[in-house]
N, C-alpha and C positions, 0 to 999 in steps of 0.2 A: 391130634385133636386141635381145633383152633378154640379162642380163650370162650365163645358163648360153651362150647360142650366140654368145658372144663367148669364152670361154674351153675350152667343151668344143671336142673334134677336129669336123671339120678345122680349123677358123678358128683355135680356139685353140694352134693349131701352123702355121698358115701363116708363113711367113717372109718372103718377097718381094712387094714392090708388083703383079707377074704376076700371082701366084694373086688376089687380091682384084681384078682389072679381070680377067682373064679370068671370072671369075663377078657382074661388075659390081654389085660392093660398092665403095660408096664410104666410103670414110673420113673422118670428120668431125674436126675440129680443137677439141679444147677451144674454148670463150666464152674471151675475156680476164675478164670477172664469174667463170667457173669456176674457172681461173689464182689470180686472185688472191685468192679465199676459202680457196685447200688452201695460198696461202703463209702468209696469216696466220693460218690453225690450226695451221702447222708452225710459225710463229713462237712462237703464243703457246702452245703445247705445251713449245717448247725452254725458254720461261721459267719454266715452270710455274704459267701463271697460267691454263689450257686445263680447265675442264669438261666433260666430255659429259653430256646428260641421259640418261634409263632410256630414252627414244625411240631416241637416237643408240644406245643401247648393244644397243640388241634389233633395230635395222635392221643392225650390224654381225655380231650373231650370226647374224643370219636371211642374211646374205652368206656368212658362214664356211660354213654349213651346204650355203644352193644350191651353193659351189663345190667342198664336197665331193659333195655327190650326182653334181653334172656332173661331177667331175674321176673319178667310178666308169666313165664312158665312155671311159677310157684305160687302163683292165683294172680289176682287183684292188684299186689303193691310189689313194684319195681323193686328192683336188688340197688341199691346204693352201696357203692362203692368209697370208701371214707379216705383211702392211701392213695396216692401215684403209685402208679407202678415206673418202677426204676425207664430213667430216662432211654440209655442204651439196649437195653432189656426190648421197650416196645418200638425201638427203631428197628431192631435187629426182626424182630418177630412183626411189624405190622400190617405182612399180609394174614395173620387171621384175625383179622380187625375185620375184614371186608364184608361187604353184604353178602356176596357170595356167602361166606364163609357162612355168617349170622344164617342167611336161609337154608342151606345147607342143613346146616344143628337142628333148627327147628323142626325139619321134616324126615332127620333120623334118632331123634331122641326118642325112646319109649318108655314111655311112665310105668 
């Protein structure tokens, strides 16, 4: 799944471990290497010794942005996103960032 079909409905409202094996979605578990690069950006954030480059800063935007378009699929007012998602996290993952990706979701997701 790329991140709009993990946040937009249904999925992004699913509640119970039911709903995802009844439509035989499996759920992946963070890497422990994932784990523990968002601790020590959360660490070295708390110190304020944490940089992001213009990379990091335009792959965060380009997040904010897909999960307001997807979050338009729950009516009227966009999904606002209030965290970063972990620096390495959306390098590693930022081709489902892509429009591709965005249009894609929107014209397989069924309400």
């Amino acid at each position: 799944m790329n991140f709009c079909e993990l946040i937009a409905p249904p999925v992004g409202t699913a509640r119970t471990q039911s709903y995802f094996d009844e439509r035989n979605i499996q759920i992946i578990a963070n890497k422990e290497e994932e784990i523990k690069e968002l601790v020590q950006e959360m660490l070295e954030k708390g110190m304020g010794r944490l940089t992001y480059s213009d990379e990091d800063d335009i792959l965060q935007r380009k997040y904010q942005e897909m999960a307001a378009d997807c979050g338009k699929l729950y009516g009227d007012i966009p999904l606002v996103s209030n965290g970063r998602i972990g620096r390495n996290f959306l390098r590693r993952y930022a081709s489902l960032l892509s429009s591709d990706a965005v249009q894609e979701s929107e014209s397989t997701i069924e309400m």
